[in-house]
C-alpha positions in Angstrom: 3.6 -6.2 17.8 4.4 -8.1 14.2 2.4 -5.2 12.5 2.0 -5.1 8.2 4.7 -4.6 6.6 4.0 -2.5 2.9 6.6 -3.6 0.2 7.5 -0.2 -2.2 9.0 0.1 -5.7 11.9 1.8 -5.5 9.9 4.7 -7.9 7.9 5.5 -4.6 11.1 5.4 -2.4 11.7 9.5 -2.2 7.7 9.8 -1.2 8.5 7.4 1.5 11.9 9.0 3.4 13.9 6.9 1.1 13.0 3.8 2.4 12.2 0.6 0.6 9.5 -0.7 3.3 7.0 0.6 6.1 5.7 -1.4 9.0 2.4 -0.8 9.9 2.2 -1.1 13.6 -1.3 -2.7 13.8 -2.4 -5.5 16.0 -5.1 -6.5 14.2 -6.4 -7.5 11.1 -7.2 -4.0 8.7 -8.7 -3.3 5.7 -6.1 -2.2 3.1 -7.6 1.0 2.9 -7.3 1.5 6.8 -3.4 0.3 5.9 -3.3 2.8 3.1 -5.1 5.6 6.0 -2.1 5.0 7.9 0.6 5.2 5.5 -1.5 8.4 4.4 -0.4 10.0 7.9 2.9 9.5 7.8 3.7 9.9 4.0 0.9 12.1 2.5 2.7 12.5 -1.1 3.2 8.9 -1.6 -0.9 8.5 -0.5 -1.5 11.3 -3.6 0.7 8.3 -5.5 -1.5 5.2 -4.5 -4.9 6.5 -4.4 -6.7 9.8 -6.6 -9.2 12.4 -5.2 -11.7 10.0 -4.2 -9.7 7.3 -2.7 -10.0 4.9 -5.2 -6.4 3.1 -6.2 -5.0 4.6 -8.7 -5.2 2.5 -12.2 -1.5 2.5 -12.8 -1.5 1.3 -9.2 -1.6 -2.5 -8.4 -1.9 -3.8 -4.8 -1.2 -6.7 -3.7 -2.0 -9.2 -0.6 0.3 -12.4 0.2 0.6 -12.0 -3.5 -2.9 -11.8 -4.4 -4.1 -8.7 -6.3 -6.1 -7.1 -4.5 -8.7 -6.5 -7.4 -9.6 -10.0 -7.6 -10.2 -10.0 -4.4 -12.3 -7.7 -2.4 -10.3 -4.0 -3.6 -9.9 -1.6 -0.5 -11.5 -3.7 1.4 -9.3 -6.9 1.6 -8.1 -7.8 5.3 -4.6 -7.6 6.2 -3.4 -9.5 9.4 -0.2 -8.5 11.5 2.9 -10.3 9.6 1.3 -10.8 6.5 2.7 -8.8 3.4 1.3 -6.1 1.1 3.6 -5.1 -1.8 2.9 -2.1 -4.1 4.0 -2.2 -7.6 3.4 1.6 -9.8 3.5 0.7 -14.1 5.9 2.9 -15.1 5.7 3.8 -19.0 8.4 4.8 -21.3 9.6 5.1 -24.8 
């Protein structure tokens, strides 16, 4: 099974066990909110991280599908296919 594989910014590594990637172990194509369900299961702080109360993505949030954001496209409800990519990339502010 290819599954998704979910690209994180090393900000979100801790919330994910340290590790810079998760493979979704789907076999068919998802909606990226089904992807994001999954990841919620296994990593429940970063899920608090990516999407708020209501499970819209957060606005410091961007998502992204074979590079495409995914708010041009269709929002949580863009289809991901086994061995395509979606990368996750947090602003982080400063002064």
């Amino acid at each position: 099974m290819a599954g998704i594989n979910v690209v994180l910014p090393s900000v979100l590594h801790p919330l994910a066990g340290g590790q810079s990637f998760l493979t979704a172990p789907v076999a068919a194509e998802v909606t990226v909110a089904a992807l994001l369900d999954l990841v919620a299961d296994e990593y429940p702080a970063l899920a608090r991280r990516l999407r708020d109360e209501t499970g819209t993505v957060r606005r410091h949030v961007n998502i992204y599908v074979n590079g495409n954001e995914i708010r041009r496209l269709q929002g949580l409800g863009t289809r991901v296919s086994p061995g395509e990519e979606l990368l996750i990339i947090q602003s982080v502010a400063g002064g």
